[in-house]
C-alpha positions in Angstrom: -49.1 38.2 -20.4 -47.1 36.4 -18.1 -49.7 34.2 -16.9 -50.1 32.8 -20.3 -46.2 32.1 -20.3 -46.1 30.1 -17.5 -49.5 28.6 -18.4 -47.6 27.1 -21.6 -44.4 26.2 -19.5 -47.2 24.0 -17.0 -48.4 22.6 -20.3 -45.0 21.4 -21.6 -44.7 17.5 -22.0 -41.7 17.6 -23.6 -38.5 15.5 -20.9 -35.4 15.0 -22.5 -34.5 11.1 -22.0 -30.7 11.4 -20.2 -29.3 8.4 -19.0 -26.8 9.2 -16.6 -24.6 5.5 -17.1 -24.1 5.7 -20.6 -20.1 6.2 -21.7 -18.7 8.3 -24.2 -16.2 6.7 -26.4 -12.6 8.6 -27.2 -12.4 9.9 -30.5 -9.5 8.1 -32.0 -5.9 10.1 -32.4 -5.1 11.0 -35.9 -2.7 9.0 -37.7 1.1 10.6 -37.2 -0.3 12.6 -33.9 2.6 12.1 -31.9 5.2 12.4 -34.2 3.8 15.9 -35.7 3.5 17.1 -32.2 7.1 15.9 -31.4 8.5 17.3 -34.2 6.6 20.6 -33.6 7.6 20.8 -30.1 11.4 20.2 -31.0 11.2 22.7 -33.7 10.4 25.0 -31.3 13.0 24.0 -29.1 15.4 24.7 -31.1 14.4 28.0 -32.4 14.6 28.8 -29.2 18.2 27.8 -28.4 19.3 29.5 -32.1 17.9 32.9 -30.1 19.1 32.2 -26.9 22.4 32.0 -28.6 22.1 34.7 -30.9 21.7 36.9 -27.9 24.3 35.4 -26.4 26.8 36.8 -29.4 24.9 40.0 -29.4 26.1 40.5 -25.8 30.0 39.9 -26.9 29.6 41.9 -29.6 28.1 44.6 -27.7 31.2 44.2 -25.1 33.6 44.1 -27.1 32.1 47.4 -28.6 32.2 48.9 -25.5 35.3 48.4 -25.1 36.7 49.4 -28.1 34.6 53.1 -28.1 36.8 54.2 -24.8 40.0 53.6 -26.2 41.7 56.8 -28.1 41.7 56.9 -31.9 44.5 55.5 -33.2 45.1 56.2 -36.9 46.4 53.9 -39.2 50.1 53.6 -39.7 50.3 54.8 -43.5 49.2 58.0 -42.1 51.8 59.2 -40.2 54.7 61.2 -41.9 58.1 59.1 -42.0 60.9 61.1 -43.0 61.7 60.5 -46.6 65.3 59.2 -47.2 67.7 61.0 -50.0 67.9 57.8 -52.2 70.1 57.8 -55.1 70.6 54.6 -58.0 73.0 54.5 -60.5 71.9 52.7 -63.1 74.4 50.9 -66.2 73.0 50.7 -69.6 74.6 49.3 -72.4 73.3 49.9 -76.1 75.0 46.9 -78.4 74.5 47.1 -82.5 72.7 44.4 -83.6 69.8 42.8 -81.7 
């Protein structure tokens, strides 16, 4: 069996015709290349910079919380008891006939 394979490979006349000057031409850029690619690339840019930044506040925040979770509770003013004053209003009214 392998003898008649390499019999048929002996046999073979078929040589591929390569010619090793010839030059391949550049496919041509697509219209608007560059400026897609720019915009693309600065669009990316600057959704990096919004998360850089967004980070950025996160971290503050985050601080600030921290700092703010340490401290004692401190209840808000209307809660603490003042002690009530003994208020007293006199008050004038005087009942005319007529309108």
């Amino acid at each position: 069996m392998l003898s008649m394979k390499a019999q048929e490979y002996n046999e073979c006349t078929y040589y591929p015709q390569m010619e090793s000057n010839k030059t391949f031409k550049r496919a041509e850029v697509p219209k608007l290349y560059y400026e897609t690619v720019k915009r693309l690339r600065k669009g990316v840019l600057k959704k990096n910079q919004n998360k850089v930044a967004e980070e950025n506040a996160y971290s503050e925040l985050n601080k600030r919380y921290q700092k703010l979770k340490h401290k004692p509770f401190n209840p808000p003013s209307f809660l603490k008891t003042r002690p009530k004053k003994n208020i007293m209003i006199y008050v004038n009214i005087n009942i005319r006939p007529g309108k």
